[in-house]
LUMBATOR-550411 format. One line per 10 residues: number of its first residue (from 1); their letters; for each residue x, y, z of N, C-alpha, C. Coordinates in steps of 0.05 Angstrom, whole numbers, padded with zeros to 5 digits. Layout:
N
NUM	a	X/Y/Z/X/Y/Z/X/Y/Z  ...;
! end
This chain:
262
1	xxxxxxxxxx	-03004/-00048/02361/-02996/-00034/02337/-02993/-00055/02315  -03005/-00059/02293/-03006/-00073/02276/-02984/-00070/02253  -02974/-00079/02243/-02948/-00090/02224/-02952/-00063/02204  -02979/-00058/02195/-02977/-00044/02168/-02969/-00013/02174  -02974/-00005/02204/-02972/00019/02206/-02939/00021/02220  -02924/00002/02223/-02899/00012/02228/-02875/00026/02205  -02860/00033/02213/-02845/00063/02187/-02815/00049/02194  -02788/00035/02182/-02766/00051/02182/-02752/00063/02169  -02728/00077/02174/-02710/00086/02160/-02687/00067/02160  -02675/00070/02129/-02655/00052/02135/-02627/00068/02112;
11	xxxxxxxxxx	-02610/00072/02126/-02587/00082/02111/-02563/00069/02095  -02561/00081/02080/-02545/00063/02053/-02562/00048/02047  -02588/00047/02035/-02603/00030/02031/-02610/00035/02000  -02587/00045/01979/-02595/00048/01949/-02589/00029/01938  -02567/00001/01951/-02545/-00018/01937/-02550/-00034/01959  -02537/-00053/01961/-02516/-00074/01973/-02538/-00093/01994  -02531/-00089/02016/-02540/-00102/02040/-02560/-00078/02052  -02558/-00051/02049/-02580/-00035/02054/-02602/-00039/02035  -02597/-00047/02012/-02625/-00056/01993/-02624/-00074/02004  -02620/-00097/02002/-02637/-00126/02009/-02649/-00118/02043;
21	xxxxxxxxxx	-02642/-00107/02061/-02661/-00101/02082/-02681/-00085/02081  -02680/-00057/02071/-02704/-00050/02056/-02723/-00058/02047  -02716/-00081/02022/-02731/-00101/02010/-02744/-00120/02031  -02728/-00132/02055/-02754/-00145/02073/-02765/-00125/02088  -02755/-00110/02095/-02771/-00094/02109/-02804/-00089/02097  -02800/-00076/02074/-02824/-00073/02065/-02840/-00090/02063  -02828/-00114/02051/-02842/-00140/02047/-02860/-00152/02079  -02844/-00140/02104/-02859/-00140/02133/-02876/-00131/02142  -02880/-00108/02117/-02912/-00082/02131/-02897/-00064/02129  -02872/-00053/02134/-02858/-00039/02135/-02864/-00017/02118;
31	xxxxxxxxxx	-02870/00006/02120/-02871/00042/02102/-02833/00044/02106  -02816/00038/02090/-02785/00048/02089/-02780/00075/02076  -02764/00093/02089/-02748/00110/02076/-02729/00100/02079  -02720/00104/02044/-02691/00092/02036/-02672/00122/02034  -02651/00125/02054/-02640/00139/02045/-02611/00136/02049  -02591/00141/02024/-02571/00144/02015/-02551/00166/02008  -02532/00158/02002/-02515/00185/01994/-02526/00197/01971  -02532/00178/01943/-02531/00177/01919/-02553/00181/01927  -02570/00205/01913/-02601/00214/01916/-02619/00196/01892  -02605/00193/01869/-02613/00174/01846/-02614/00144/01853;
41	xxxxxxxxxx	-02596/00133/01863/-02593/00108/01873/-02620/00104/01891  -02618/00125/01909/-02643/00120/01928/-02668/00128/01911  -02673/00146/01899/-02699/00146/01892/-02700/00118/01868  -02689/00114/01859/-02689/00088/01839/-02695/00062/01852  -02685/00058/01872/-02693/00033/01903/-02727/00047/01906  -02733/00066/01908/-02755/00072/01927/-02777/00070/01901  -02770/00072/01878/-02795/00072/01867/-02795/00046/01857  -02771/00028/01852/-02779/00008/01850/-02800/-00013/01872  -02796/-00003/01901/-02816/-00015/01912/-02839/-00012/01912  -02846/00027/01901/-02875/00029/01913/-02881/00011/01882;
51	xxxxxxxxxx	-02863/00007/01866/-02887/-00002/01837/-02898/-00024/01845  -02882/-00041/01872/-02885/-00068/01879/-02920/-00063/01888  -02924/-00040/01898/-02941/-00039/01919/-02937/-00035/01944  -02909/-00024/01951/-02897/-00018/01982/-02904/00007/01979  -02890/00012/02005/-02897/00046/02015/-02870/00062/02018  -02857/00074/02000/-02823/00078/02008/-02831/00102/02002  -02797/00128/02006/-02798/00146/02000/-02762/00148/02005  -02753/00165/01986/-02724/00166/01979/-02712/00194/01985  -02700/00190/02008/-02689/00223/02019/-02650/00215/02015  -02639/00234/01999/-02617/00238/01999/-02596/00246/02027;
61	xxxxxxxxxx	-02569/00238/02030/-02554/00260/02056/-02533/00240/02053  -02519/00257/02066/-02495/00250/02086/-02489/00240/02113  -02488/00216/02112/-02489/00203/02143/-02468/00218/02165  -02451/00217/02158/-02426/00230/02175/-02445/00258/02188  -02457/00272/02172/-02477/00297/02187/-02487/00292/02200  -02496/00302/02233/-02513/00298/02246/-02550/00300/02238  -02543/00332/02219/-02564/00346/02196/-02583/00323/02187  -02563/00303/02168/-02572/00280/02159/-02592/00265/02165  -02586/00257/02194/-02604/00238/02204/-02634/00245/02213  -02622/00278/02225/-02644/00288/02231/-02664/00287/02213;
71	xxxxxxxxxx	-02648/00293/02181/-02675/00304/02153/-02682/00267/02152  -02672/00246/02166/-02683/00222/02152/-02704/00215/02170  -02709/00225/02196/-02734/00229/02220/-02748/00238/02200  -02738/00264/02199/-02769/00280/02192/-02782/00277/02172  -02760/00265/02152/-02775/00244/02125/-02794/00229/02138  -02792/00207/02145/-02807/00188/02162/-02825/00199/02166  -02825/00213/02191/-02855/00222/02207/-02869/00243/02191  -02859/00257/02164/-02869/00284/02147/-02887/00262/02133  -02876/00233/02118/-02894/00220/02096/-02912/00199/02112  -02898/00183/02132/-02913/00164/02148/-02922/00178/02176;
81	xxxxxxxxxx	-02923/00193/02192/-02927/00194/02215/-02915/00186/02241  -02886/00167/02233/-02879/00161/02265/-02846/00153/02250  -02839/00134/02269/-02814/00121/02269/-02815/00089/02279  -02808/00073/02280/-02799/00048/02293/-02784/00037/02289  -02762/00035/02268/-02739/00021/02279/-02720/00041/02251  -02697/00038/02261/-02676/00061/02245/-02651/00040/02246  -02649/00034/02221/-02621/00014/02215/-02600/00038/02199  -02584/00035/02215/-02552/00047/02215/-02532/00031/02198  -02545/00025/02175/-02524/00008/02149/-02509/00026/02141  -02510/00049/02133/-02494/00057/02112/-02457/00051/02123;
91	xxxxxxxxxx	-02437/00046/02107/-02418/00047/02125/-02393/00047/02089  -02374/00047/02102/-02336/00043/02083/-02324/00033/02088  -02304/00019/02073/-02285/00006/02080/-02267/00013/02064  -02240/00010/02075/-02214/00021/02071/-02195/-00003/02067  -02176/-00010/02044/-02159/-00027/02045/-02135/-00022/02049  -02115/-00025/02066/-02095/-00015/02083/-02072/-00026/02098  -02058/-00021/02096/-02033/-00033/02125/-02040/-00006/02142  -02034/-00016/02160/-02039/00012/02186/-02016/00024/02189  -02001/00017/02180/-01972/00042/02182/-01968/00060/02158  -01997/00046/02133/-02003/00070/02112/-02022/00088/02116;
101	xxxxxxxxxx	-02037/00080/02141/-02057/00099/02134/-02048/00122/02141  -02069/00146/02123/-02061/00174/02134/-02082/00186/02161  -02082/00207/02173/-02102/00224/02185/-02130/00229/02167  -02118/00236/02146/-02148/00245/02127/-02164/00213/02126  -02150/00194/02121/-02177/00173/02117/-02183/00158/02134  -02174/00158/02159/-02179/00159/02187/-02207/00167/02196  -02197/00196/02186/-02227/00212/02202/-02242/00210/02181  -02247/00197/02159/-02264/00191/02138/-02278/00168/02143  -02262/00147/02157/-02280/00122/02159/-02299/00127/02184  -02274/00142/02207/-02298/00146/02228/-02316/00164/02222;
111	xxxxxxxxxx	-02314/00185/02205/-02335/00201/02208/-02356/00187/02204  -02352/00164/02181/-02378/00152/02165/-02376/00135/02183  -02367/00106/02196/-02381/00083/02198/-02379/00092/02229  -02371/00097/02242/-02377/00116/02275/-02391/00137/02284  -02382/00157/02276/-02394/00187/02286/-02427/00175/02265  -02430/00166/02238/-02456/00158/02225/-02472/00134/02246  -02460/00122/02261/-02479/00116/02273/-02488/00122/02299  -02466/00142/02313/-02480/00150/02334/-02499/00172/02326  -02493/00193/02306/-02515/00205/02304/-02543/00197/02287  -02539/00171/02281/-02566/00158/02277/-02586/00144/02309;
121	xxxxxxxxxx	-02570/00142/02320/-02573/00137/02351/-02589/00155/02363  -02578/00189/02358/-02584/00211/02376/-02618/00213/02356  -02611/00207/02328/-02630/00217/02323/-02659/00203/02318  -02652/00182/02316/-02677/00159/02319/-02694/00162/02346  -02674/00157/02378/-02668/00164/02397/-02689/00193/02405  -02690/00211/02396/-02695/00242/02405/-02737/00231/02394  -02727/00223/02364/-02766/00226/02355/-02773/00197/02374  -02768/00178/02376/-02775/00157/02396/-02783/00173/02426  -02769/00191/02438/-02783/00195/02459/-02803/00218/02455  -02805/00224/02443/-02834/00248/02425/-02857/00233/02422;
131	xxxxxxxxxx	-02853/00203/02421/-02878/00181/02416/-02890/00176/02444  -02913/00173/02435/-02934/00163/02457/-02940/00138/02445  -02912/00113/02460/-02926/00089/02442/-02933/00066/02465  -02929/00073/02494/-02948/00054/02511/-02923/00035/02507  -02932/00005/02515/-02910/-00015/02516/-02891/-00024/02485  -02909/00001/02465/-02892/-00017/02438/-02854/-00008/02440  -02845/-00032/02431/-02812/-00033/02435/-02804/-00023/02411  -02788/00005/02411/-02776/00013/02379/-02753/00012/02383  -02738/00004/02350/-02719/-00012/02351/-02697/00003/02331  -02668/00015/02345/-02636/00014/02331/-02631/-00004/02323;
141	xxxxxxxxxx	-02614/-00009/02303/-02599/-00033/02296/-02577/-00026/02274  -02558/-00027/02290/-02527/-00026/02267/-02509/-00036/02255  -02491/-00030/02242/-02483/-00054/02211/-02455/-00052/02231  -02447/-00079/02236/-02421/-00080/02258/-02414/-00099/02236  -02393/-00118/02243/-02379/-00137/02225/-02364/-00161/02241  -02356/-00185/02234/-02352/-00198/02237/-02323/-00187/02247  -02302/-00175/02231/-02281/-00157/02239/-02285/-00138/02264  -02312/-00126/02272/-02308/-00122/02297/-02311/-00141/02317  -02306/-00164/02310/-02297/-00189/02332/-02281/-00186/02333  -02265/-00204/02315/-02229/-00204/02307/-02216/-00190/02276;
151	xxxxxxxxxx	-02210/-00167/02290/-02202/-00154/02267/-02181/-00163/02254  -02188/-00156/02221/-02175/-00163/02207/-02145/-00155/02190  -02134/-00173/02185/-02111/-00154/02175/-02118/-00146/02141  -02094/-00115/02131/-02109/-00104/02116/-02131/-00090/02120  -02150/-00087/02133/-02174/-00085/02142/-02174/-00061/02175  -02148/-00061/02180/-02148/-00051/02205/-02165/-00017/02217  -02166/-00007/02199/-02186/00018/02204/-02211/00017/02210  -02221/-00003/02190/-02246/-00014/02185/-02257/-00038/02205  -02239/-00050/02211/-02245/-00069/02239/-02246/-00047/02268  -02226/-00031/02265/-02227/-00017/02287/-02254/00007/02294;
161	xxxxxxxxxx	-02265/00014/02266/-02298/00027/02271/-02311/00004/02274  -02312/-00018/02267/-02337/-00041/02270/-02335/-00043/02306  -02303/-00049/02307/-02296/-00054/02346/-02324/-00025/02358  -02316/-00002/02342/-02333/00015/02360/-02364/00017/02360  -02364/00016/02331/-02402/00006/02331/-02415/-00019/02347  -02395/-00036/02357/-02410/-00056/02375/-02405/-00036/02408  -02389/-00022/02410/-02382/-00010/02434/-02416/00009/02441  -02416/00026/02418/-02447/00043/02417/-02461/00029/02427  -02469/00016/02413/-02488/-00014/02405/-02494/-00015/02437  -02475/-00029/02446/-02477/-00036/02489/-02484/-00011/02500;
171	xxxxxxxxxx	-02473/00005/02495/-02474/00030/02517/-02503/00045/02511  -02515/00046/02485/-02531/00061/02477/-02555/00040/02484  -02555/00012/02488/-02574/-00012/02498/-02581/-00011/02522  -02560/00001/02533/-02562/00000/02567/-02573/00041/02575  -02570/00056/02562/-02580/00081/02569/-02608/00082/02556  -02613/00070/02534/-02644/00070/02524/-02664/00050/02535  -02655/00028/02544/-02670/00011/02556/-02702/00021/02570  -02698/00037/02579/-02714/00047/02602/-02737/00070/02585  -02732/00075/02565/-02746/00086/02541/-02758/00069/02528  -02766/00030/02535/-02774/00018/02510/-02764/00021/02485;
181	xxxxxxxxxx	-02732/00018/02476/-02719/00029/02456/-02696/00004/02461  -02690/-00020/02438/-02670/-00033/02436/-02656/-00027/02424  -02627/-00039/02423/-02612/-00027/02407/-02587/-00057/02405  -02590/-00067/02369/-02567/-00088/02367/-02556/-00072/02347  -02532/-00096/02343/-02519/-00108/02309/-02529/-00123/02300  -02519/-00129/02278/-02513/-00148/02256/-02487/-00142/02250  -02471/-00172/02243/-02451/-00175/02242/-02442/-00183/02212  -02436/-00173/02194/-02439/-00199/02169/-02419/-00211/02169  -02410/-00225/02149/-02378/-00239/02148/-02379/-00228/02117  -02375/-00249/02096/-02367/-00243/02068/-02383/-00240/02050;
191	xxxxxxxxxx	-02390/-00225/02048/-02421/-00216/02027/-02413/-00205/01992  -02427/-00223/01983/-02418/-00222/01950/-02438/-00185/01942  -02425/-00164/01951/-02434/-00138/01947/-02404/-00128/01928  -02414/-00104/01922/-02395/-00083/01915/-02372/-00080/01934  -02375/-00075/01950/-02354/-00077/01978/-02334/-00095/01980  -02343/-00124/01969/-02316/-00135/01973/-02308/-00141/01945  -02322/-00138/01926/-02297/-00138/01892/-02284/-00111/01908  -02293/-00079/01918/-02269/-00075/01922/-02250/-00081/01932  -02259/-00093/01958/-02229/-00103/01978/-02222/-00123/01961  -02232/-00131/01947/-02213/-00160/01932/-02187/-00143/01913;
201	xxxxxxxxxx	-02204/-00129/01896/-02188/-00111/01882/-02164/-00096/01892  -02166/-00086/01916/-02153/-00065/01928/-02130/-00087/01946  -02139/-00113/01953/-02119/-00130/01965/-02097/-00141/01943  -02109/-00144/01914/-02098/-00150/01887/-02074/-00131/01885  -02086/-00097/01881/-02057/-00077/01881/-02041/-00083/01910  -02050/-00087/01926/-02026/-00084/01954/-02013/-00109/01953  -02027/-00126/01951/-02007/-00152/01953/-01997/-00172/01926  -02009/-00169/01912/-02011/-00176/01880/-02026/-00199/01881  -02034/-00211/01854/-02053/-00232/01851/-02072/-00229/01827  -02089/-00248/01825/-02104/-00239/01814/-02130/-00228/01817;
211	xxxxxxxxxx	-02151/-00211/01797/-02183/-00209/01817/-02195/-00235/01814  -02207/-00233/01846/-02222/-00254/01857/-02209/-00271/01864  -02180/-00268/01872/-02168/-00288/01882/-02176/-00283/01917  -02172/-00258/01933/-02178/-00257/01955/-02205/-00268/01968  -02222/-00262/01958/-02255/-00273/01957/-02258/-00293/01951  -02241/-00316/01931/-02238/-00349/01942/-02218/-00352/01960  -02202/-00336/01966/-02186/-00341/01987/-02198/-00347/02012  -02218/-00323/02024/-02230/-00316/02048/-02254/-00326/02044  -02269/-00346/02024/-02291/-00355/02035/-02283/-00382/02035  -02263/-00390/02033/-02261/-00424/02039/-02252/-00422/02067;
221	xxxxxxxxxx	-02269/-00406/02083/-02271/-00403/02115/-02294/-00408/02119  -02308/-00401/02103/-02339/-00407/02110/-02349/-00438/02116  -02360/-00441/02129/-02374/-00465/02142/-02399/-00475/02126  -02412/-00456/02114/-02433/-00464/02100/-02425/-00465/02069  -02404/-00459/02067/-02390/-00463/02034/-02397/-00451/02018  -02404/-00425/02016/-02418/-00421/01996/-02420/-00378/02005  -02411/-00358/01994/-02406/-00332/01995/-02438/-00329/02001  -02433/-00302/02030/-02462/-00297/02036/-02479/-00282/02018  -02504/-00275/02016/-02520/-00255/02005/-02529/-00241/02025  -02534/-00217/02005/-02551/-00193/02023/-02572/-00197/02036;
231	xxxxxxxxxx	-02592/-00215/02023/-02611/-00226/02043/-02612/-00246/02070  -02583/-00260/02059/-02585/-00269/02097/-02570/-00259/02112  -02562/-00233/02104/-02566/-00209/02117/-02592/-00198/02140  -02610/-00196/02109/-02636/-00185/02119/-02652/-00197/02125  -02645/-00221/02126/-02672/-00239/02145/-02659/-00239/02177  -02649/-00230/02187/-02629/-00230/02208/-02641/-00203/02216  -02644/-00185/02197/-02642/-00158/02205/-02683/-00161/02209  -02685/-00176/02190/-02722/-00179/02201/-02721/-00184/02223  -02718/-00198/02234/-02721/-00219/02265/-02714/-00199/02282  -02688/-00176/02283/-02688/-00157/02299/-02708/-00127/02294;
241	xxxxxxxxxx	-02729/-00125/02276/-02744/-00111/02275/-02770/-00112/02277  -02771/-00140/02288/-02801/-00153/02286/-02795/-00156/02320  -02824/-00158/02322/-02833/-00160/02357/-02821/-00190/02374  -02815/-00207/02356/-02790/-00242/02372/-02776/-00229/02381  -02755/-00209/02373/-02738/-00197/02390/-02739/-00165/02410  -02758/-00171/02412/-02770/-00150/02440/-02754/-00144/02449  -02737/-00167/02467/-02725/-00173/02492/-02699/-00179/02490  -02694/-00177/02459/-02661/-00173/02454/-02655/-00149/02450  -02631/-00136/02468/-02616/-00121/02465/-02583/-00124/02467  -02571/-00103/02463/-02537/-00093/02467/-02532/-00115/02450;
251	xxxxxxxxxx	-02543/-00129/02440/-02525/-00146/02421/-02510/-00146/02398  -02490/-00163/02389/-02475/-00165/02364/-02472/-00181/02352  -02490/-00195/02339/-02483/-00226/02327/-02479/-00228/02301  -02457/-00248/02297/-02447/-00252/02277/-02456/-00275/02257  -02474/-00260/02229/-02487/-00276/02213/-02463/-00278/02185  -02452/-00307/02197/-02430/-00301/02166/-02428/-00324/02156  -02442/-00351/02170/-02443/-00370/02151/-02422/-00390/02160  -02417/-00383/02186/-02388/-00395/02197/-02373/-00396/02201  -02361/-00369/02199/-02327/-00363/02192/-02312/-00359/02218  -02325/-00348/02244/-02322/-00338/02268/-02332/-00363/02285;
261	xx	-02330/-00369/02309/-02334/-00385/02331/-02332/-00369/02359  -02346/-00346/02363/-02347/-00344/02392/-02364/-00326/02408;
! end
């Protein structure tokens, strides 16, 4: 199977770290559907690539729906013909003490950064075995976190869905195996996105300070000195979508630049 005819989908892919994977993706051969919550966000990502000369297409939803994932298959195989690898980025984060949180934003984070990726699982999962692809390896891969190592404080909701998306991650590695179907993470650590001026912001009201004080706080952890980008993100997320990692599965590794040791 040659590079140009492989297809994925990749969710939350209008902003952040779901654009910059997108962006290599395509740049790999890759045909991407970008799909997002924000239907504008995503079609605005998608046509900026085909102007590149890529092959995208921008389907709107709601991850937390099972519905969702399904309409982001049939995107895929309706404009390109197949599937091969389905990245499970989209995700939230919550700033918090855990004796604040309520029930309602509980089942808000899991709906999105848990129940969204198992039913990206079922549904990548279901058109993968509809393929007649012989020895080719098609590939899951989900946005886990450095906090689902050692979760963080403040952070405790949100470390505790990352703890479970590496849990999927194994269990869903070890039942697909036998389908030619891998399944990792990616882990990030501190990524200069939207995501963390909020948590910076949102650690500012809970604990006081000023903005951007938390975000020099927490990257003078980093080992490589210097706040990650979305792209070495997505060169991480290349290597697990490209045929070198065939033979990696259930994994969770943590691309953060140094902040973790284990």
């Amino acid at each position: 199977m040659t590079p140009e005819t492989r297809v994925a989908v990749v969710t939350g892919s209008g902003q952040g770290i779901g654009k910059a994977i997108a962006e290599q993706l395509a740049e790999d051969g890759y045909a991407v559907v970008i799909a997002d919550f924000n239907g504008d966000t995503a079609e605005t990502m998608a046509a900026e690539l085909r102007e590149q000369g890529f092959k995208a297409v921008s389907v709107q939803g709601d991850v937390s729906k099972p519905e969702a994932h399904q309409h982001f298959v049939q995107t895929a195989v309706a404009e390109f013909g197949r599937l091969d690898t389905y990245v499970n980025n989209a995700g939230i984060a919550q700033i918090k003490l855990l004796k604040d949180q309520t029930p309602a934003e509980m089942q808000q984070i899991f709906a999105v950064n848990v129940f969204g990726t198992l039913y990206g699982i079922q549904a990548a999962a279901a058109q993968y075995e509809k393929q007649a692809d012989g020895d080719h390896i098609r590939k899951i891969i989900n946005a886990s976190s450095i906090a689902g190592h050692i979760a963080f404080d403040m952070l405790g909701a949100y470390s505790a869905t990352k703890f479970a998306v590496r849990g999927l991650t194994q269990a869903a590695a070890k039942e697909l195996g036998r389908h030619k179907i891998t399944v990792n993470a990616y882990c990030p650590g501190i990524v200069g996105t939207a995501m963390w001026e909020q948590i910076d912001n949102r650690m500012v009201e809970e604990l006081g300070g000023t903005p951007g004080q938390y975000l020099e706080q927490y990257s003078k952890l980093i080992t490589m000195g210097r706040v990650e980008t979305p792209l070495d993100v997505a060169n991480y997320v290349s290597y697990l979508a490209s045929t070198k990692a065939d033979y990696m599965t259930g994994q969770a590794v943590q691309i953060d630049g140094g902040i973790q040791f284990i």
